[in-house]
BAVO-628440 format. One record per residue: residue in three letters; x, y, z of N, C-alpha, C in turn. Coordinates in pm, whole numbers, padded with zeros to 5 digits, always signed. Layout:
AlaXYZXYZXYZ ...
This chain:
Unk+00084-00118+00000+00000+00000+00000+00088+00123+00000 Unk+00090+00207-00082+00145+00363-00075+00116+00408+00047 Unk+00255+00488+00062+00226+00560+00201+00175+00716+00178 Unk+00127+00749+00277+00073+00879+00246+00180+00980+00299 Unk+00189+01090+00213+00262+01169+00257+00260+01300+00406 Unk+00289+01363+00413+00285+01424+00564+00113+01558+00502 Unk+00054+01541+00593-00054+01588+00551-00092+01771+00545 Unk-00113+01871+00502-00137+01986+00486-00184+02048+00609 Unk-00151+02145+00591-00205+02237+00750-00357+02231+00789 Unk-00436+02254+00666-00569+02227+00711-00660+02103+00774 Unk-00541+02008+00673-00563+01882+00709-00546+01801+00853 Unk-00397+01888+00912-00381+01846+01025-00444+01920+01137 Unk-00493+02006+01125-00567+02043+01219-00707+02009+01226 Unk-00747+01962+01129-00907+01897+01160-00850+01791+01210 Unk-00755+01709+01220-00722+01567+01265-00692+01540+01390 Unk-00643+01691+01425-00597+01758+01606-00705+01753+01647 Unk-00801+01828+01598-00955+01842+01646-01019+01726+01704 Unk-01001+01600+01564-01075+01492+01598-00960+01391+01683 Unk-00872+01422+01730-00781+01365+01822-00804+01397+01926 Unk-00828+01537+01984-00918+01556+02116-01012+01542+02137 Unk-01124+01515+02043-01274+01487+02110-01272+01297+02123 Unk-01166+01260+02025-01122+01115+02117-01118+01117+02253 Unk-00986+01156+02280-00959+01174+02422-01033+01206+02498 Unk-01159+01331+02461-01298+01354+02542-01345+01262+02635 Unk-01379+01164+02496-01477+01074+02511-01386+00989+02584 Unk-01281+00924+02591-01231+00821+02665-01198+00876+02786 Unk-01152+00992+02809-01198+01044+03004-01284+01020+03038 Unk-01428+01009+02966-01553+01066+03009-01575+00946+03068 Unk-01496+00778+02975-01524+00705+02973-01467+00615+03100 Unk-01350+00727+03086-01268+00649+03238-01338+00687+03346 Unk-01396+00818+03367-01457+00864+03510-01578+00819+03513 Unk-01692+00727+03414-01799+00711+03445-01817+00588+03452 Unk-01783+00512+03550-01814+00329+03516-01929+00280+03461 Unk-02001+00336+03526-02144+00327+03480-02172+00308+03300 Unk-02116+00422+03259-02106+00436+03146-02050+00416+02992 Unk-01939+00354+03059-01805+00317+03023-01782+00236+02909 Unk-01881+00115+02895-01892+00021+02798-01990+00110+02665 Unk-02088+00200+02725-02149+00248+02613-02083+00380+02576 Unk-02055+00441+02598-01911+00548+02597-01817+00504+02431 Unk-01738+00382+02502-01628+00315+02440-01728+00265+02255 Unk-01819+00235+02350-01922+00176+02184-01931+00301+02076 Unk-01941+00386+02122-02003+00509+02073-01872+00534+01990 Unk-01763+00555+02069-01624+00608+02033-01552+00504+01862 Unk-01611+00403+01892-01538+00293+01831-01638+00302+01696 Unk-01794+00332+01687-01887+00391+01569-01839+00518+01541 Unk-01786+00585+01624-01764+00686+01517-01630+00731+01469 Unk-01528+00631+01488-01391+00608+01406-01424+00524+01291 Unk-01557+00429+01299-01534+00330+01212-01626+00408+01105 Unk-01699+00502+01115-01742+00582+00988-01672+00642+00902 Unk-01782+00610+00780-01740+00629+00671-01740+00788+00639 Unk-01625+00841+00595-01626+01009+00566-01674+01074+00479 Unk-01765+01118+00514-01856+01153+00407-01817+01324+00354 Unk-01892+01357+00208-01812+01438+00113-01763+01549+00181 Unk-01816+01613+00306-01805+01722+00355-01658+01698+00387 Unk-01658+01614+00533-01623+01614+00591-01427+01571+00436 Unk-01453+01502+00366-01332+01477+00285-01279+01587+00203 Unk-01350+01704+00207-01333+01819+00164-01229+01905+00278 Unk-01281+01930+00419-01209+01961+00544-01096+01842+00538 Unk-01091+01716+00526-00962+01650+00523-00812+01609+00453 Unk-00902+01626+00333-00787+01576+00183-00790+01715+00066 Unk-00689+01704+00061-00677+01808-00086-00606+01772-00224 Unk-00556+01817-00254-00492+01736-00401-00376+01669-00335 Unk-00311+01751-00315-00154+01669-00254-00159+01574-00145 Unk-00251+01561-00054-00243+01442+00013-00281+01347-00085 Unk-00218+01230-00022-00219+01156-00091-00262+01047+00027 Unk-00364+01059+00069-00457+00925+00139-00562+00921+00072 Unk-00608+00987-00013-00742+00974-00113-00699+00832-00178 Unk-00596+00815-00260-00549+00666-00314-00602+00557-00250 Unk-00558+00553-00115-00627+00449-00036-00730+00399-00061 Unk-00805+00474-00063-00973+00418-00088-01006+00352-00240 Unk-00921+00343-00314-00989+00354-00475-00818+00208-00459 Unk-00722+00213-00372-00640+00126-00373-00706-00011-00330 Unk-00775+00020-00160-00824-00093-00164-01013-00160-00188 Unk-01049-00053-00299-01176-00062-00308-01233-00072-00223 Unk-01262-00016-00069-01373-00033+00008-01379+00131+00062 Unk-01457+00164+00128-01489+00318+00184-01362+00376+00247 Unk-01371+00500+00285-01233+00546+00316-01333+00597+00463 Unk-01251+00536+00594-01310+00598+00688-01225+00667+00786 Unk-01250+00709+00875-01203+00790+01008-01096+00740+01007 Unk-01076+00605+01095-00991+00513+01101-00881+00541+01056 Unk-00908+00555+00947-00789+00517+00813-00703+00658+00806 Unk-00765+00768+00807-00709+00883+00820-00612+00928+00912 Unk-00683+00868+01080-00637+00890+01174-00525+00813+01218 Unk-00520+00675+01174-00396+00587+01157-00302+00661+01116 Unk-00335+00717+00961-00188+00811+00931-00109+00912+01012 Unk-00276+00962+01055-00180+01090+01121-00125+01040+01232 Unk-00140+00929+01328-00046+00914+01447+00074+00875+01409 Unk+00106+00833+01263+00221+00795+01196+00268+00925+01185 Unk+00215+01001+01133+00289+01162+01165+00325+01235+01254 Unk+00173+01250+01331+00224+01257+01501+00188+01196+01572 Unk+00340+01120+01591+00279+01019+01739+00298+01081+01872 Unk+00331+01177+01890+00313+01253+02019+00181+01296+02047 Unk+00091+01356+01946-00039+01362+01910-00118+01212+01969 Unk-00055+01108+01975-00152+01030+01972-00146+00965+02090 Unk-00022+01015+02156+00015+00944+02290-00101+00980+02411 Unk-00157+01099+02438-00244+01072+02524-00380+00961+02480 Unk-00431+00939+02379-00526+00869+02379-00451+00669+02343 Unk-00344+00658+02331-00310+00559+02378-00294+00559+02529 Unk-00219+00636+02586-00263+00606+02729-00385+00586+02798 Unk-00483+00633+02773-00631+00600+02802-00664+00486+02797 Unk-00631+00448+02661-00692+00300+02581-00626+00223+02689 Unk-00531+00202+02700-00374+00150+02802-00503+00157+02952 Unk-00533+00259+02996-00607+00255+03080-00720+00173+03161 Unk-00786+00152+02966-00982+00101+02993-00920+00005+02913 Unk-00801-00080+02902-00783-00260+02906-00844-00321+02878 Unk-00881-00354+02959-00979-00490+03008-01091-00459+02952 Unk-01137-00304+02896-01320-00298+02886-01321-00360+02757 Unk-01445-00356+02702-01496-00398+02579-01445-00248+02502 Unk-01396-00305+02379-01411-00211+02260-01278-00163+02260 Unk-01221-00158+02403-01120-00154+02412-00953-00163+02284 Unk-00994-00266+02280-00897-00373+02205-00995-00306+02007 Unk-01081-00313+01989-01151-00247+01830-01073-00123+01816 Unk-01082-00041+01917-01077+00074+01898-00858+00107+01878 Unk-00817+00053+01992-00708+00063+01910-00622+00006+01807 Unk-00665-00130+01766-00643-00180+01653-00668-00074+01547 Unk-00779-00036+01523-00832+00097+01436-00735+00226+01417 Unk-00700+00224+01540-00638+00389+01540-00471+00307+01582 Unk-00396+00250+01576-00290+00220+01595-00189+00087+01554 Unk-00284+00037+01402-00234-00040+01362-00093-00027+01228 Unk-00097+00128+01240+00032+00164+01147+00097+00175+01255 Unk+00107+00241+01329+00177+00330+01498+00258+00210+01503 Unk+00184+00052+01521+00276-00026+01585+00383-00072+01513 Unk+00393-00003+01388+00471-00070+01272+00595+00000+01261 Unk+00547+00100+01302+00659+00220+01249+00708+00288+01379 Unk+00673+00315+01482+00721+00357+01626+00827+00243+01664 Unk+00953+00288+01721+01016+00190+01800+01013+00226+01940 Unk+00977+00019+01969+00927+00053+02107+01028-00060+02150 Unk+01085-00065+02251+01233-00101+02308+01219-00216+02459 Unk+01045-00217+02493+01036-00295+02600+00966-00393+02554 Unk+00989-00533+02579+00911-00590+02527+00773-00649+02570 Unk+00763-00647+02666+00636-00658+02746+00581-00574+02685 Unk+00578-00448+02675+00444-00371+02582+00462-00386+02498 Unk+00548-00409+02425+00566-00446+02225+00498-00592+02208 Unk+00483-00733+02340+00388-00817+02332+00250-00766+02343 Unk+00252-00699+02445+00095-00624+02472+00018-00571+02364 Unk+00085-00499+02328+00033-00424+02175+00011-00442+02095 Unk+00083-00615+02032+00062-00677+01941-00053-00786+01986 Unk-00057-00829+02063-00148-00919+02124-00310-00825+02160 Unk-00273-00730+02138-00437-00663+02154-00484-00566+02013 Unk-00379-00568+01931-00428-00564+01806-00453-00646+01702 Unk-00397-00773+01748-00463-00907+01703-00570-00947+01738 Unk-00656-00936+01868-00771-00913+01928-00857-00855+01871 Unk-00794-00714+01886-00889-00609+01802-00912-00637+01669 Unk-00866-00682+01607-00877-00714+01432-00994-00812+01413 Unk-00917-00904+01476-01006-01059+01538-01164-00982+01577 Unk-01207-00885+01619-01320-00873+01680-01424-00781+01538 Unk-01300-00698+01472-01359-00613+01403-01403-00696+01266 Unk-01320-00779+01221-01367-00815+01130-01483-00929+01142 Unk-01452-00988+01255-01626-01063+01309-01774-00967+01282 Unk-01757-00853+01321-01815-00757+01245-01864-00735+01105 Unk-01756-00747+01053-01763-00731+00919-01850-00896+00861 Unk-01831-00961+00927-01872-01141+00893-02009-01088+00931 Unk-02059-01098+01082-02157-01106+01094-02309-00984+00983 Unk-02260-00895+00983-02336-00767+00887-02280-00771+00713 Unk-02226-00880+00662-02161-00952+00535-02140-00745+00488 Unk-02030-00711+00523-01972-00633+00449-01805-00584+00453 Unk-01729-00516+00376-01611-00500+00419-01580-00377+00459 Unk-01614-00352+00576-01602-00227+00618-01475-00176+00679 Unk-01419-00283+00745-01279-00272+00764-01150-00385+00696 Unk-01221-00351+00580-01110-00407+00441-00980-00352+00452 Unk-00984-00243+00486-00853-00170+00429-00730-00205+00566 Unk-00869-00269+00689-00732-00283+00799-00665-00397+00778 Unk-00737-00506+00732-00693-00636+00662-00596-00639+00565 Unk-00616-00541+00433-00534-00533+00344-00430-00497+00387 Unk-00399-00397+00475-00242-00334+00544-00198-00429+00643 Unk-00299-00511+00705-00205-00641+00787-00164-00730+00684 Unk-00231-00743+00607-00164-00854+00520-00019-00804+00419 Unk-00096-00683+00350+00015-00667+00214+00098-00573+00283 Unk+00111-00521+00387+00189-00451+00401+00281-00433+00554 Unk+00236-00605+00626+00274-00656+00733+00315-00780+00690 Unk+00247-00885+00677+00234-01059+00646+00364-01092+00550 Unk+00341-00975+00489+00425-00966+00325+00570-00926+00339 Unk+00554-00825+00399+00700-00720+00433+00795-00740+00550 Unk+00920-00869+00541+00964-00936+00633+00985-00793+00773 Unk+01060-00694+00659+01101-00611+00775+00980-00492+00893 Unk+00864-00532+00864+00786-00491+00924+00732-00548+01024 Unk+00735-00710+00978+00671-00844+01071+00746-00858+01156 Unk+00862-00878+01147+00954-00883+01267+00988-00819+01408 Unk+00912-00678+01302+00925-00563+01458+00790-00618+01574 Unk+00720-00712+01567+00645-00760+01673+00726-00914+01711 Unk+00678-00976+01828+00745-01069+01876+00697-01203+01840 Unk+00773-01289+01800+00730-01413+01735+00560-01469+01765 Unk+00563-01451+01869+00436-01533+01920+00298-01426+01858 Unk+00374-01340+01888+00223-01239+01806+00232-01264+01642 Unk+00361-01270+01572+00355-01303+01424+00261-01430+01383 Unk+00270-01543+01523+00206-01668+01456+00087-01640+01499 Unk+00004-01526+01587-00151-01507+01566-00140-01474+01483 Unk-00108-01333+01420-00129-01263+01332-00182-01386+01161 Unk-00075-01461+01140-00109-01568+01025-00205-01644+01047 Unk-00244-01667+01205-00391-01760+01233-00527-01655+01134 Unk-00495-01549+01223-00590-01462+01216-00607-01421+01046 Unk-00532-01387+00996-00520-01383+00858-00592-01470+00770 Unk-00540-01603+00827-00562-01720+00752-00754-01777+00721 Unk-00771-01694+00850-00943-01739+00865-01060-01607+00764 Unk-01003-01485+00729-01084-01391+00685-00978-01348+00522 Unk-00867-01457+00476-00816-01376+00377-00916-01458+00223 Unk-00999-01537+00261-01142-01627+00116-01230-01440+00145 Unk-01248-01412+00278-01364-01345+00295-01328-01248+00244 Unk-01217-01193+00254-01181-01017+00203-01174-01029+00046 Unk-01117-01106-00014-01127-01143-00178-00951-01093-00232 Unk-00875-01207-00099-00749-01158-00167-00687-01318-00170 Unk-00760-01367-00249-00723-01550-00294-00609-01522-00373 Unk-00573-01448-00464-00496-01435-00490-00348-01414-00449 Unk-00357-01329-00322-00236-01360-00249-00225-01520-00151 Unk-00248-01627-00143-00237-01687-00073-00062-01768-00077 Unk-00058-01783-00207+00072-01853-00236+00175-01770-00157 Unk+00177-01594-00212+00282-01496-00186+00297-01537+00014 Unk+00105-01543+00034+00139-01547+00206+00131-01638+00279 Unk+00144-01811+00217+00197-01929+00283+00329-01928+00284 Unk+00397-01862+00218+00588-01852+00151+00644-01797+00341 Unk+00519-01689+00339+00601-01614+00458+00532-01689+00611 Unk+00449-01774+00559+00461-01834+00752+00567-01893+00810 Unk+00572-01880+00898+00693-01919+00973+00666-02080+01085 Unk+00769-02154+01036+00736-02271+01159+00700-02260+01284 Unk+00568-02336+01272+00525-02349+01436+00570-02444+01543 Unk+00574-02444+01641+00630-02564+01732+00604-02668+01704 Unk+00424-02652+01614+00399-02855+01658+00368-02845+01508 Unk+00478-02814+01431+00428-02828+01297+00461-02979+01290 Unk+00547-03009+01312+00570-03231+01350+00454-03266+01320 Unk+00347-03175+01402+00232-03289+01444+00112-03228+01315 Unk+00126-03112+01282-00028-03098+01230+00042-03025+01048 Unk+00181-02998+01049+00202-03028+00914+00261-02906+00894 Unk+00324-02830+00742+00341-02677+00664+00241-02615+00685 Unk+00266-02483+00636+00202-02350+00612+00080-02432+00570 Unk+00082-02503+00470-00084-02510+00431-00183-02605+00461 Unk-00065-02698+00567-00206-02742+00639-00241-02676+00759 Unk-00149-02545+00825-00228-02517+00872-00342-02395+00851 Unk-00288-02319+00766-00423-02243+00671-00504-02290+00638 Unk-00505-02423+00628-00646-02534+00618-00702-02569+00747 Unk-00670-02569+00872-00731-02593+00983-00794-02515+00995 Unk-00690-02359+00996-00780-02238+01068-00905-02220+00946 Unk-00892-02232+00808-00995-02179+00737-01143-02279+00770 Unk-01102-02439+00785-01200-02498+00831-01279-02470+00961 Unk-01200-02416+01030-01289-02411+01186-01294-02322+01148 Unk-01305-02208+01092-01431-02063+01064-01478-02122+00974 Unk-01519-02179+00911-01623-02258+00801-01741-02324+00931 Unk-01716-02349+01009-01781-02419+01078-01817-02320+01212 Unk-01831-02206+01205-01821-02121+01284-01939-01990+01225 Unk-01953-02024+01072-02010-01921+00984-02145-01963+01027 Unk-02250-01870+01033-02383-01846+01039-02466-01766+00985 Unk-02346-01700+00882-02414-01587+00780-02456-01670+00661 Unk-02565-01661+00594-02615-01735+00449-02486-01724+00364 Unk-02457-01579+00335-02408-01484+00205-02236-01518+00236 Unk-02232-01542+00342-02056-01505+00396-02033-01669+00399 Unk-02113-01774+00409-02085-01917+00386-02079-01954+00248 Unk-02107-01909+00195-02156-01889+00006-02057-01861-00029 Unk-01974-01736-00020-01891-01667-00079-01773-01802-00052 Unk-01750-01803+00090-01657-01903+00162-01652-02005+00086 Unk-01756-02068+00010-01734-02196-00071-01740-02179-00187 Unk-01725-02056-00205-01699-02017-00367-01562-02012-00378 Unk-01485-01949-00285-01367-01885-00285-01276-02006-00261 Unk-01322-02105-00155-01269-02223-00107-01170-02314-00226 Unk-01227-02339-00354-01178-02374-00455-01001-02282-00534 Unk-01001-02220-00458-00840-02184-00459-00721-02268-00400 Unk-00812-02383-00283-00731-02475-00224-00665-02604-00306 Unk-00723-02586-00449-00715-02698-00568-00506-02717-00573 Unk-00483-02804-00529-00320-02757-00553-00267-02817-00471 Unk-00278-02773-00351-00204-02719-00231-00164-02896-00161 Unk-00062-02912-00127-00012-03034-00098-00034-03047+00077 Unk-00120-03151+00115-00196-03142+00221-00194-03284+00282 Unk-00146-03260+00427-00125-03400+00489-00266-03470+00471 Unk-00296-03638+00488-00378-03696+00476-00488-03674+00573 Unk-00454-03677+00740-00514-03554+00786-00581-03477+00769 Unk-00513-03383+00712-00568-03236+00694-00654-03234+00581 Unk-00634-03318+00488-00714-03312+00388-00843-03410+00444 Unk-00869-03511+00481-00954-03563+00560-01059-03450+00651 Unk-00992-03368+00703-01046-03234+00780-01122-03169+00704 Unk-01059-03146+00571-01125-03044+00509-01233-03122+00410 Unk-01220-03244+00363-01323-03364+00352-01446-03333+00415 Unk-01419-03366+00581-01553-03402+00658-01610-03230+00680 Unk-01543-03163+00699-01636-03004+00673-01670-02988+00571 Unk-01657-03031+00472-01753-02976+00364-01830-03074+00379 Unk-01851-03175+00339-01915-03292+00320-02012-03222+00448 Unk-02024-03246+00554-02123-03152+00690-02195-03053+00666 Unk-02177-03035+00523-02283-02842+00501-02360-02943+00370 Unk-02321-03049+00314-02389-03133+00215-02536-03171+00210 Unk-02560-03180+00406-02690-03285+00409-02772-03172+00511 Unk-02883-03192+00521-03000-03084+00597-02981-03155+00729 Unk-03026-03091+00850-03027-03126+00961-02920-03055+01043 Unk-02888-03113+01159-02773-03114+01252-02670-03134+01211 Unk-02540-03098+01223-02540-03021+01344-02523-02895+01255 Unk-02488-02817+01139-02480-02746+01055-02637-02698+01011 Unk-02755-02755+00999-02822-02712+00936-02770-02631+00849 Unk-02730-02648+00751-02750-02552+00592-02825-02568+00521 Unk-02873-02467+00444-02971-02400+00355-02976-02496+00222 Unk-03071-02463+00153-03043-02554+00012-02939-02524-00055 Unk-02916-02339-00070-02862-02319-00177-02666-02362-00098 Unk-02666-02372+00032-02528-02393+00108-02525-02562+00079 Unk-02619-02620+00057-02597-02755+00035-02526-02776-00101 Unk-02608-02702-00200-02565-02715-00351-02367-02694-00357 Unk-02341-02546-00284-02255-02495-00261-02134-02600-00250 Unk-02187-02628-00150-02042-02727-00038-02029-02878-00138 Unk-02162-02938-00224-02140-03069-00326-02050-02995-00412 Unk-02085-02883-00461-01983-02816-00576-01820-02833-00569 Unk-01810-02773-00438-01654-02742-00344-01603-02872-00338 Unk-01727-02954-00328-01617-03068-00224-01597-03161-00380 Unk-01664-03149-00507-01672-03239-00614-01528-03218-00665 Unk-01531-03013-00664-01440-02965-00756-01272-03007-00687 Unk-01267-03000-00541-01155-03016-00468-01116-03190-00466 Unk-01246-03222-00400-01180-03387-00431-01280-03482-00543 Unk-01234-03474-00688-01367-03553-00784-01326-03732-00761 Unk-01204-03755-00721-01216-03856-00692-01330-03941-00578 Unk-01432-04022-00656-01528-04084-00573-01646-03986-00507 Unk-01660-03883-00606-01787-03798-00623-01891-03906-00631 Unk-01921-03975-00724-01993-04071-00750-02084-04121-00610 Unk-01956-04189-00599-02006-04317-00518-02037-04178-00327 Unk-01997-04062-00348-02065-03980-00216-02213-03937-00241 Unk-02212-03912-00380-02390-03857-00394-02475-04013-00398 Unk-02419-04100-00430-02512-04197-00409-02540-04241-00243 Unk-02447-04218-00167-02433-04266+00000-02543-04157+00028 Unk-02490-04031+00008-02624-03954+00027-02742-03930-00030 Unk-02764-03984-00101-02889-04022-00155-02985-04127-00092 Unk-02874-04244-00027-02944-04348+00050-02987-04316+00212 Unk-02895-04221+00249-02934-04183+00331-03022-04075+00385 Unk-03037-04014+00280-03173-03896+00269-03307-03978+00240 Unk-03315-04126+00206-03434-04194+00179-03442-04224+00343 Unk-03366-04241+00407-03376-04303+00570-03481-04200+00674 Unk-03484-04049+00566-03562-03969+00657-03675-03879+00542 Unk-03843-03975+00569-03908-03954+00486-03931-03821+00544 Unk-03931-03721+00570-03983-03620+00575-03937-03494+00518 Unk-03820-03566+00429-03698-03461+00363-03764-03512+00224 Unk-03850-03597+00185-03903-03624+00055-04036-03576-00007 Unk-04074-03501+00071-04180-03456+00012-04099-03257-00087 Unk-04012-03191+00024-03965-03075-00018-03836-03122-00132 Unk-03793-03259-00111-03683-03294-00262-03742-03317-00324 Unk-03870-03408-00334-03938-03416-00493-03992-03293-00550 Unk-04045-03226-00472-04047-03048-00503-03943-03000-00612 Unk-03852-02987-00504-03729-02896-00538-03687-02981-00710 Unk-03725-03131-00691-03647-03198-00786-03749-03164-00938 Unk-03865-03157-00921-03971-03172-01022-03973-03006-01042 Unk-03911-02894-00957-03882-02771-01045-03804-02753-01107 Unk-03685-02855-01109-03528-02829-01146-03522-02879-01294 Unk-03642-03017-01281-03659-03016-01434-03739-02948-01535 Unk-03861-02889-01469-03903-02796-01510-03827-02702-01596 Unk-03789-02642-01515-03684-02512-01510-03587-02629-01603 Unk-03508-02708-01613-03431-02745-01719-03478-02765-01891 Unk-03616-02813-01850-03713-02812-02022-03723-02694-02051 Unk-03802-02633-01976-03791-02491-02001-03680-02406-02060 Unk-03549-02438-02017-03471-02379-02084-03410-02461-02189 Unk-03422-02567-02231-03393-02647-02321-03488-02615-02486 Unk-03649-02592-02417-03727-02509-02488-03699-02427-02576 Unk-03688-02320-02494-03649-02210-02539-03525-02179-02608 Unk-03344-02236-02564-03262-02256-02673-03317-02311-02777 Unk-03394-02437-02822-03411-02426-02932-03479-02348-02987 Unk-03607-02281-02963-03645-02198-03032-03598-02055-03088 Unk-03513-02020-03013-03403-01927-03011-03301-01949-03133 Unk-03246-02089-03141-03167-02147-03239-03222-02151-03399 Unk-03356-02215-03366-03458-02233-03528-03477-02081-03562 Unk-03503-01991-03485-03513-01859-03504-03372-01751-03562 Unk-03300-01827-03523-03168-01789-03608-03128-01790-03703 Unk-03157-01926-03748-03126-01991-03855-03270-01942-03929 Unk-03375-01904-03907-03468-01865-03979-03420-01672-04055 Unk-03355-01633-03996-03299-01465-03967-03251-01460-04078 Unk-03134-01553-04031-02988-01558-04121-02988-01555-04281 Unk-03076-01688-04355-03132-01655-04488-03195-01539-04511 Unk-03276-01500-04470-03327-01353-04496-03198-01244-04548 Unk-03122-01172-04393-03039-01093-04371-02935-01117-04492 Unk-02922-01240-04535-02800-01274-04674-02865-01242-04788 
């Protein structure tokens, strides 16, 4: 991701502005217990908004160059994103409202809110103790972890762009990854590994299995890609969104390749195959059933066959799933004559045109 350059006078002073009514709100938040959790909520909605034209008029001008961002990583350009920069500019500016955050710990939102506002800071500040250089990394892995659950649960990418800069411009960039402490690097690739089908960056996966780094019990559970296959399976099995399980087994088919202990591939076998059939413990939808036969045909076609027939015998074991499949089945052919229909008539009609038009 381009970095943005040091921002214009006008610019930085609306950013001062909205750097103290932070801090406002997180005193307000420290002196009122009572209040504290809805305070922090409030604070954390209105970093994560989107900047609307006014307000990008008071922020950006030609020469900054954070307008790119938004059109870089195709999703909205929000608060967040602005304000990240500027603590990269001034981090003295930003030091009282990290101390706060540092403060309200333990609360909720806590951990959202500075992931949001301090996930460049931790990249580029050198910090020399390591107990807080674990701390910091370990609660912006949290925070990410929480925000983009967000983004899962309400199926949108609202905080795309914090994903894209952990990945392409952390995951990627040895000399950036390093400045956090091993144990936070191997969340960081967990965490990655479970939302990088959802953000729509399949394309980097090769560039960012290259850069995982051995885990202790890789002995036991395998390389980089079996374990990007664990973590992606247990959020497969974790999904409860229609649209965000859909996408997941659309995207899933990037795994076509990838050299995978017997294990692990077994793992990723019995989770799909589990979104195949109606009921427990998954209940999935029709169209998540269709989905996951697709995934699991296209990934393993060996002995497709002989799985739709097992499930076939075993969907006769429960008559009450046969009255809505002969349904579903007697529209599908419908809907297949129907369009069989109509190509031809479409076709004779062509060929009826064509002499004419010559």
């Amino acid at each position: 991701m381009p970095q943005a350059s040091k921002p214009t006078p006008k610019t930085s002073a609306y950013l001062f502005a909205l750097t103290q009514e932070i801090e406002k709100k997180l005193l307000r938040a420290r002196a009122s217990p009572s209040q504290r959790r809805n305070l922090l909520q409030e604070l954390f909605a209105d970093i994560a908004l989107e900047i609307d034209d006014r307000a990008k008029d008071l922020i950006l001008s030609r020469e900054d160059l954070i307008a790119p961002t938004e059109d870089f990583t195709e999703g909205p350009l929000c608060f967040y994103d602005v304000l990240a920069d500027y603590f990269v500019w001034k981090p003295e500016n930003g030091n009282p409202v990290l101390d706060l955050i540092v403060q309200l710990w333990s609360q909720s939102f806590a951990s959202h809110i500075f992931s949001l506002l301090f996930h460049k800071w931790l990249f580029e500040v050198q910090l020399d103790d390591p107990e807080i250089l674990l701390r910091y990394s370990s609660a912006l892995v949290q925070g990410a972890t929480n925000v983009f659950w967000i983004d899962i649960q309400t199926n949108t990418r609202h905080f795309q762009s914090l994903f894209w800069y952990l990945l392409e411009d952390v995951a990627l960039v040895r000399e950036r990854l390093t400045k956090i402490p091993l144990q936070a690097q191997r969340d960081l690739f967990l965490l990655l590994s479970r939302f990088i089908l959802f953000y729509n960056l399949a394309d980097k996966l090769e560039s960012f299995l290259k850069q995982f780094h051995d885990f202790p019990t890789a002995f036991f559970v395998g390389g980089p890609a079996d374990i990007f296959v664990i973590e992606l399976t247990d959020q497969l099995q974790k999904l409860k969104v229609e649209p965000v399980l859909l996408h997941y087994l659309s995207q899933i088919k990037v795994l076509q390749g990838l050299q995978l202990r017997i294990t692990t591939s077994t793992r990723l076998k019995t989770c799909l195959y589990s979104f195949t059939s109606p009921g427990g413990p998954m209940y999935p939808t029709r169209a998540v059933r269709h989905a996951a036969w697709e995934a699991l045909d296209f990934l393993f076609p060996v002995g497709q066959y002989p799985r739709h027939l097992i499930s076939l015998v075993f969907r006769l074991l429960y008559p009450w799933y046969w009255p809505s499949s002969c349904w579903n089945f007697i529209m599908s052919c419908i809907r297949a004559i129907l369009y069989s229909v109509l190509s031809f008539f479409f076709s004779v009609w062509e060929k009826l045109i064509k002499p004419k038009e010559s």
